[in-house]
C-alpha positions in Angstrom: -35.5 -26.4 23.9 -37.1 -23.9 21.9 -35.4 -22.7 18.8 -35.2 -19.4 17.6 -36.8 -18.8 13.9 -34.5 -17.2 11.5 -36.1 -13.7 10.5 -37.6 -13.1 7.0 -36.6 -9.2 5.9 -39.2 -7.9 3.3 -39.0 -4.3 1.3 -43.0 -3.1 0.9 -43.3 0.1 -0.9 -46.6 1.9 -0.2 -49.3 2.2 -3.2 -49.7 5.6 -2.9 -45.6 6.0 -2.6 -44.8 3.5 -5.5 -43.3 7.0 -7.9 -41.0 7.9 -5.4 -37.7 6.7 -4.5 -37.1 8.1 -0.9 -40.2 6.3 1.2 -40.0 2.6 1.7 -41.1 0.3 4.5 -39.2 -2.7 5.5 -40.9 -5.3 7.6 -38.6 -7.7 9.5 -40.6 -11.1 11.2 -41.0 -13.3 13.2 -38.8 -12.0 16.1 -38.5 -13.6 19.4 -40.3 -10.9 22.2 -38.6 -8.4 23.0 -36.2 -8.5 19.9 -38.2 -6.0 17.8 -37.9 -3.0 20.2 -34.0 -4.4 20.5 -33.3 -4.4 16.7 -35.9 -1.2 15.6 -34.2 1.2 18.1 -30.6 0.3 17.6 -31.5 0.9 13.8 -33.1 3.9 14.1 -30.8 5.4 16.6 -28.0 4.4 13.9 -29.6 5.4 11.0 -30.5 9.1 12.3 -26.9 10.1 13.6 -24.6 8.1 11.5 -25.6 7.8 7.9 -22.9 10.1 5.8 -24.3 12.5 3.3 -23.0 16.1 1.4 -23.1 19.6 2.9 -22.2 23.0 2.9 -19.5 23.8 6.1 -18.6 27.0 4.7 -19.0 30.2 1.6 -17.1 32.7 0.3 -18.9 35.7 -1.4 -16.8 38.3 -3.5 -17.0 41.6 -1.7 -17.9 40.4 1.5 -15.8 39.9 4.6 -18.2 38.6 7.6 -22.1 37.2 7.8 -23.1 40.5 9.0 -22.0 42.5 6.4 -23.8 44.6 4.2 -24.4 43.5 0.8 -25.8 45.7 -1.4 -26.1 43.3 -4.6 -28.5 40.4 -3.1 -32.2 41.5 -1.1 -31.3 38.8 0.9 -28.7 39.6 3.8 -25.9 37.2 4.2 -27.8 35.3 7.2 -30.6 34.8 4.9 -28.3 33.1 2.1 -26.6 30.8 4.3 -29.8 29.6 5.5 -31.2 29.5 2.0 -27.9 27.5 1.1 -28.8 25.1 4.4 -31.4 23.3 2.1 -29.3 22.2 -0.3 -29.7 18.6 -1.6 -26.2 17.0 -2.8 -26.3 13.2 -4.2 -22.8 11.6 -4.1 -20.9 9.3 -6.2 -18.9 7.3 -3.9 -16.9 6.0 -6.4 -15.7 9.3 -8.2 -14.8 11.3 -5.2 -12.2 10.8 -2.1 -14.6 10.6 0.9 -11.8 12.5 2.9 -11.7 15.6 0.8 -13.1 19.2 0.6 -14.7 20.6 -2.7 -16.0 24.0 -4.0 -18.8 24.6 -5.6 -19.0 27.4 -7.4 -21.4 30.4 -8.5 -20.8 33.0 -11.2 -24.1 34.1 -12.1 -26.2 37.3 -13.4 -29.4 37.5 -13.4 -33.0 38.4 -11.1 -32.4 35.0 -9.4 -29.6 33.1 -8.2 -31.2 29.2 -7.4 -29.4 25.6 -7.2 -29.7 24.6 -10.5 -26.8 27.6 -11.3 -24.1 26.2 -8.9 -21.6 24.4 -10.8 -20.2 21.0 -9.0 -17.2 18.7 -9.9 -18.0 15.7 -11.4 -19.5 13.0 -8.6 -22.0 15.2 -7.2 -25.6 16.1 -8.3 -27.4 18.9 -7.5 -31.0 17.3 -6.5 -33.4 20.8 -5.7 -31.7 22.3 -8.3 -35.4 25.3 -7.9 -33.8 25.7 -4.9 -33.7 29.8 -4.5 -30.0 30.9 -2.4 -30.8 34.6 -3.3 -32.3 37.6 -5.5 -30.4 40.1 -7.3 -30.6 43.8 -7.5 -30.3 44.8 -10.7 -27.7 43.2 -13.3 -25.3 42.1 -9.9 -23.1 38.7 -10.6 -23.0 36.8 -7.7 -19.6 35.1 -7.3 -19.8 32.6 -4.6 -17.6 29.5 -3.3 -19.3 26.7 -1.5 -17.1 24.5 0.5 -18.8 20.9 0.9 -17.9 18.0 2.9 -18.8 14.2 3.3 -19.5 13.5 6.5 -22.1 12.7 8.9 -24.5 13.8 11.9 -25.3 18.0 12.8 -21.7 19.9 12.6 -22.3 23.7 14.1 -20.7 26.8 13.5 -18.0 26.8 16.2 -16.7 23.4 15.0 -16.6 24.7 11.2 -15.4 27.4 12.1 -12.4 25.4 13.7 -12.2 23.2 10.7 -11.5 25.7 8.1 -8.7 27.4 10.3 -7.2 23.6 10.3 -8.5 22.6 6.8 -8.2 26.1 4.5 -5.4 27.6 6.6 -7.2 30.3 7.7 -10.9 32.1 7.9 -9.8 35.3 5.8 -13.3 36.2 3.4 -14.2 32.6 4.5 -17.8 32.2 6.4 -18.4 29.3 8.5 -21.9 27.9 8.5 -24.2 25.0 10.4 -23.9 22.0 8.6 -26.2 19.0 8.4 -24.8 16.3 7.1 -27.6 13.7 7.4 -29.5 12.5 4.2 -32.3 11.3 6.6 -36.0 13.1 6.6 -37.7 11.0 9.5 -37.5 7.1 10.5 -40.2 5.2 12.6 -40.5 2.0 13.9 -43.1 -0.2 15.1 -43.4 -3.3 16.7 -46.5 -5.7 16.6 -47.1 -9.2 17.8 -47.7 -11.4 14.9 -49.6 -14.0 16.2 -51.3 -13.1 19.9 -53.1 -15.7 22.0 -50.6 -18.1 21.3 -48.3 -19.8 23.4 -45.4 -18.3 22.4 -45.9 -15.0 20.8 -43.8 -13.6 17.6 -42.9 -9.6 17.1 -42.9 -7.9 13.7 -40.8 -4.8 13.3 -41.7 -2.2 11.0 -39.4 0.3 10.1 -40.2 2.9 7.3 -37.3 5.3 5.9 -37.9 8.6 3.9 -34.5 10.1 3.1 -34.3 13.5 1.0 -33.8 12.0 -2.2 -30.4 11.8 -2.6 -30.1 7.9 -1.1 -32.1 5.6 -1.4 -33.8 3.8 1.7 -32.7 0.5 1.5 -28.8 2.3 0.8 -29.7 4.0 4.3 -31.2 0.3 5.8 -27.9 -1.6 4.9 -25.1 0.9 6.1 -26.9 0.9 9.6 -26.8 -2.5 9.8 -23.7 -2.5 8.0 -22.3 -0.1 10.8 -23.9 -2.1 13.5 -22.4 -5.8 12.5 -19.4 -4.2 12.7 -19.7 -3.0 16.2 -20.7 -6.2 17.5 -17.9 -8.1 15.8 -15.7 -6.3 18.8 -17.4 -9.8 20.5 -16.3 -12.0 18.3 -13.0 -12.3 20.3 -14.6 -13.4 23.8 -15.3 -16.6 23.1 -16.3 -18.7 20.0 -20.3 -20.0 20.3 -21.6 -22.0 17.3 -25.2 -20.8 17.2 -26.2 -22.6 14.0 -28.1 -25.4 15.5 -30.4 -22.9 17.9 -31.6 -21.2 14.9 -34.1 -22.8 12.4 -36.0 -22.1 9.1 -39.7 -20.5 9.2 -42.3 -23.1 8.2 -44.5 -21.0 5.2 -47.4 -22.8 6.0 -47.4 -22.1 9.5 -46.8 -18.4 8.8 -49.6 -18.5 6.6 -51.7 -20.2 9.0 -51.3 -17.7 11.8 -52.3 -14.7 9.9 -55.6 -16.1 8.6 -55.8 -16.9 12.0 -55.4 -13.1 13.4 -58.0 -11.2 14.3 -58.9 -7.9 12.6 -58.1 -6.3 15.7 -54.8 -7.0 15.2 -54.2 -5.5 11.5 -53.8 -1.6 12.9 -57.4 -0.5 10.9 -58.3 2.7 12.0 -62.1 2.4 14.2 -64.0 3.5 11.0 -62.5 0.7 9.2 -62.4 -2.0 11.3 -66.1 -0.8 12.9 -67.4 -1.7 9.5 -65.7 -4.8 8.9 -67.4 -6.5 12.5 -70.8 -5.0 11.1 -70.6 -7.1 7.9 -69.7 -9.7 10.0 -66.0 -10.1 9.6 -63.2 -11.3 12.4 -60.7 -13.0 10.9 -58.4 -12.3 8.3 -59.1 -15.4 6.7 -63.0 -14.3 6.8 -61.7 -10.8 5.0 -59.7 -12.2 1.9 -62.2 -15.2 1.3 -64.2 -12.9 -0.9 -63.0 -10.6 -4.2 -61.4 -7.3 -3.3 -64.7 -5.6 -5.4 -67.3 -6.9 -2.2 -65.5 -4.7 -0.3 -67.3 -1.8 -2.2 -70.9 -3.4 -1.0 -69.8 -2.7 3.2 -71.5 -0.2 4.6 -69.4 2.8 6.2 -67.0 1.2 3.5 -65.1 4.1 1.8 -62.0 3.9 -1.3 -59.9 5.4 2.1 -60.6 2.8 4.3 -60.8 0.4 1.4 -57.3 0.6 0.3 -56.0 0.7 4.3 -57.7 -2.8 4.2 -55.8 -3.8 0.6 -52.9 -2.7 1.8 -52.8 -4.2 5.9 -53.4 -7.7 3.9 -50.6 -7.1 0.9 -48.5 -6.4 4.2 -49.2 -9.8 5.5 -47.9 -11.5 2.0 -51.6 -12.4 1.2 -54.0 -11.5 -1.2 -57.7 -11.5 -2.2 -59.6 -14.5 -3.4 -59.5 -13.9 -7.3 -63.0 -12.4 -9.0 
């Protein structure tokens, strides 16, 4: 009976994304078929509706009763600030805060402009676009403005806040409910790629690259989903015990190593430009590619730094590297 091979999982931050700290790429292999597309879209699924973050559910603004009031102190309107305040980027301290409570944030400000960095939070939060602009004054007006925040998760609108601070603040007097996003998530993708086609059995490799808005880290964002996902599937647990230990074995390195010198370049996602000039110079295999210093690539024709450092990096993906100069 065929085994199933335990999966490596691998972090790979992008050369041109190694100064930030909200892009990374996680690369999970070798999958049996048809597991990558099972695993990549339960994780992405999870990890765009359910990871918690801070925002805005409501705002109080001295002399002003109702979104649609006039305001004669800001040249914003009141719409315009509540979608101003929609951007707002709050980092968390889990451990200094209770998850299950409401906070105010706070404005008491003079001045031309009114941005982020002059909100003043309780201690556990951080204020991460602090240039953020939420309005501009006319004239020498204060702006004094309450900002009720929430932990929670997913897309919360109006209606529901509005609901919530009737329940939670005993009443909507002076109080304006807003949209809230809760979500610390910018964009996940996924993709799947066989690892070693032509084969008799064929591997997946699931890709899965997270860019939050700075105020979590990926890998943070990677864990609760699976986190949140393990504990799902425990609800299983109870059916029946099966002792899976001996149906699951450890990857050979050598053989791993073997199949991607084996691969064809077709099979490393180049662009046509790229992988056009690698066939011209006579190139097919991976392991034809990295026998040679990384500095020959310069001599390819149709070779440029762009689809130079696609190559570097499609190879530092596959755990290998050039030979040395």
């Amino acid at each position: 009976m065929e085994k199933f091979l335990k999966p490596t999982f691998q972090k790979i931050i992008k050369v041109e994304e190694e100064r930030t700290s909200n892009v990374a790429k996680f690369v999970v292999k070798k999958l049996e078929r048809g597991f990558g597309n099972t695993i990549g879209v339960a994780l992405r699924r999870t990890i765009l509706s359910s990871i918690p973050g801070i925002a805005p559910f409501a705002i109080s603004i001295e002399g002003v009763n109702h979104e649609f009031q006039a305001f004669a102190d800001t040249k914003e309107d009141i719409v315009e600030i509540v979608l101003n305040l929609k951007n707002l980027i709050v980092e968390v301290d889990e451990n200094l805060i209770n998850v299950d409570e409401i906070y105010k944030f706070t404005i008491n400000q003079r001045g031309e402009i009114v941005t982020a960095g002059d909100i003043e939070a309780p201690i556990g939060f951080k204020i991460i676009n602090s240039d953020l602009i939420i309005a501009n004054m006319v004239g020498k007006a204060k702006m004094n403005m309450t900002i009720y925040v929430a932990y929670s998760k997913g897309f919360k609108t109006f209606e529901e806040n509005r609901i919530f601070v009737k329940e939670a603040l005993g009443g909507l007097s002076n109080i304006i409910a807003i949209d809230s996003n809760y979500s610390p998530i910018e964009r996940v993708n996924i993709r799947i790629s066989d690892v070693n086609p032509g084969e008799s059995r064929v591997f997946e490799e699931l890709t899965l690259e997270v860019e939050t808005k700075g105020n979590i880290l990926p890998e943070k964002v990677v864990a609760f989903a699976g986190s949140i996902l393990k504990n799902y599937f425990k609800a299983f647990d109870n059916l029946e015990e099966v002792d899976l230990t001996k149906q699951f074995v450890e990857e050979i390195e050598e053989e791993e190593i073997d199949s991607h010198l084996q691969m064809s370049i077709e099979n490393l996602n180049l662009s046509v430009r790229s992988e056009n000039a690698l066939k011209a110079a006579g190139i097919s295999t991976v392991e034809e590619l990295i026998d040679r210093p990384v500095s020959s690539l310069q001599a390819i024709k149709n070779l440029g730094d762009k689809s130079k450092n696609e190559i570097i990096q499609s190879i530092q993906d596959l755990g290998l590297s050039f030979k040395s100069e």
